[in-house]
C-alpha distance (Angstrom), angle and dihedral (degrees) to the residues before:
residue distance angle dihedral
X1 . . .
X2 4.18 . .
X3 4.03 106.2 .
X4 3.18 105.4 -115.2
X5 4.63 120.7 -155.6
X6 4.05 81.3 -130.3
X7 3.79 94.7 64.0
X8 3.58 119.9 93.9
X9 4.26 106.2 178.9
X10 4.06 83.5 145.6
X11 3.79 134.4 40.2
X12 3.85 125.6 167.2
X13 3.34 147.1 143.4
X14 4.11 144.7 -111.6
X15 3.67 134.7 -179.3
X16 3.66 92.6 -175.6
X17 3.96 114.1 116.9
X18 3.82 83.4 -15.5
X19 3.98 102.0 119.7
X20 4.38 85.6 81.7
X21 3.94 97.4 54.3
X22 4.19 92.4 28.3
X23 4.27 77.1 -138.9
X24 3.52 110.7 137.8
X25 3.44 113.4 158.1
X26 3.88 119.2 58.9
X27 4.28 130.6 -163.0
X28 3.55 133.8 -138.4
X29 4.28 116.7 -47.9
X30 3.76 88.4 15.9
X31 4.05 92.3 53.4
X32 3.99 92.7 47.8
X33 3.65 86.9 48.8
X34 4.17 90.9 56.2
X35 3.75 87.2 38.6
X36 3.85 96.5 57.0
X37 3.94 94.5 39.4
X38 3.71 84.3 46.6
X39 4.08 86.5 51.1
X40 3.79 92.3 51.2
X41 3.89 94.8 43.5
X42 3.93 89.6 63.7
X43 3.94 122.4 74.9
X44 3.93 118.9 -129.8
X45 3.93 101.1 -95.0
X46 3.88 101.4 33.9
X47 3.09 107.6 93.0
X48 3.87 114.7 78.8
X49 4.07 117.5 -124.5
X50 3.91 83.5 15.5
X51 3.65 116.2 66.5
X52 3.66 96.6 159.1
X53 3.58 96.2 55.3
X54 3.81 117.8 99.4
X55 3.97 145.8 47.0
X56 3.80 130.0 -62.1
X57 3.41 89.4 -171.4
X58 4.39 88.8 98.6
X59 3.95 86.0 64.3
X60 3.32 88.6 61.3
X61 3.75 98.4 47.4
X62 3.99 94.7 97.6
X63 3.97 95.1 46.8
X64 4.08 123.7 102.0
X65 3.78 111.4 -101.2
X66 4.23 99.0 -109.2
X67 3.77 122.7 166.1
X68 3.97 84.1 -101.7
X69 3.51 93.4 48.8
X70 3.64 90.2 50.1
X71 3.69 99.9 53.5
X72 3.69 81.7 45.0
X73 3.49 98.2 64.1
X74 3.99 91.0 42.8
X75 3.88 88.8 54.2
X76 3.72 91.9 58.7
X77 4.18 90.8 38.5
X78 3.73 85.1 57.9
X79 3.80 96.2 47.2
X80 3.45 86.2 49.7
X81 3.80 97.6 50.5
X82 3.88 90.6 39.5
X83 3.62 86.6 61.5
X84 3.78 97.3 69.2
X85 4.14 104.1 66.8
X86 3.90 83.6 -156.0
X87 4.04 98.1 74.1
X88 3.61 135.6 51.4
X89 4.01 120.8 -155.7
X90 3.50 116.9 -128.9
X91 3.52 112.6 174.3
X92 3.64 126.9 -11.0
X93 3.87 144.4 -161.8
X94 3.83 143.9 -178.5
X95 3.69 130.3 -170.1
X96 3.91 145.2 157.3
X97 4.20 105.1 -86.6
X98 3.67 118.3 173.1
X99 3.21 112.5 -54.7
X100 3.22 103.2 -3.5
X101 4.15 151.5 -10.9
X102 4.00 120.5 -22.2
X103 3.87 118.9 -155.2
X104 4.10 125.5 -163.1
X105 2.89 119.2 -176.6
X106 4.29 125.2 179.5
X107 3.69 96.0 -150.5
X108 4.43 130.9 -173.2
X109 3.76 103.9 -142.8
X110 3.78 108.9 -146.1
X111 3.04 133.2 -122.2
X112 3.77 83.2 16.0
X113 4.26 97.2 70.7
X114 4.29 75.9 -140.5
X115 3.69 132.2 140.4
X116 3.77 128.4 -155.5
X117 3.49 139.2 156.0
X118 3.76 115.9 -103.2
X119 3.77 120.7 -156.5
X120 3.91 128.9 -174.1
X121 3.77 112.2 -178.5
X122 4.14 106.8 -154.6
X123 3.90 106.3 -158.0
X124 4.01 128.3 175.3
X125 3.42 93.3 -111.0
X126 4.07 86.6 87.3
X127 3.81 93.7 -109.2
X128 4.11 136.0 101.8
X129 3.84 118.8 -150.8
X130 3.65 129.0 -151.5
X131 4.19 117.9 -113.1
X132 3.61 126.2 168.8
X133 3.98 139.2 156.3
């Protein structure tokens, strides 16, 4: 099935970085992309009701960037991505950037049959921004 602009299967909404575009709600690949970057911004325990839900990615934020460490971090990216029934991972990747930990990640967008590059950019300030192509 070609995704089509028309098609709504997924509507949602974010305050988040919102107050510039005065956009708050978001459809289909768009939304999954807030709702994973929104899943790797929160550490395991913090949310109430839901203490498995979340990234352990940040406690690994301060560690050096081995091969172990690496597959490490694209365990828990996986987890994370496996967790949404609406994307399929592809390919990913994980290395030092700046300050801190860069994620790629080649993901199938479902219902959609499309595939784009993910990015979450892990920095020490204690926050993950959004990047895709």
């Amino acid at each position: 099935m070609a995704y089509t602009k028309s098609q709504n299967y997924f509507v949602g909404f974010s305050t988040v970085g919102e107050n510039l575009t005065k956009t708050w709600t978001h459809y289909d690949i768009d939304l999954i992309k807030r709702d994973l970057l929104n899943h790797f911004n929160t550490r395991v325990g913090e949310r109430v009701m839901r203490p498995d839900f979340g990234c352990k990615i940040w406690d690994y934020m301060m560690e050096q960037m081995t091969p172990y460490m690496r597959d490490f971090i694209l365990q828990e990216a996986l987890r994370v991505c496996e967790s949404d029934s609406r994307v399929t991972v592809n390919s990913s990747n994980a290395y030092a950037y700046g300050n801190g930990i860069r994620i790629e990640l080649t993901l199938l967008y479902r219902p959609y049959d499309v595939i784009d590059t993910f990015y979450v950019d892990f920095d020490t300030r204690q926050n993950a921004h959004l990047g895709f192509e």
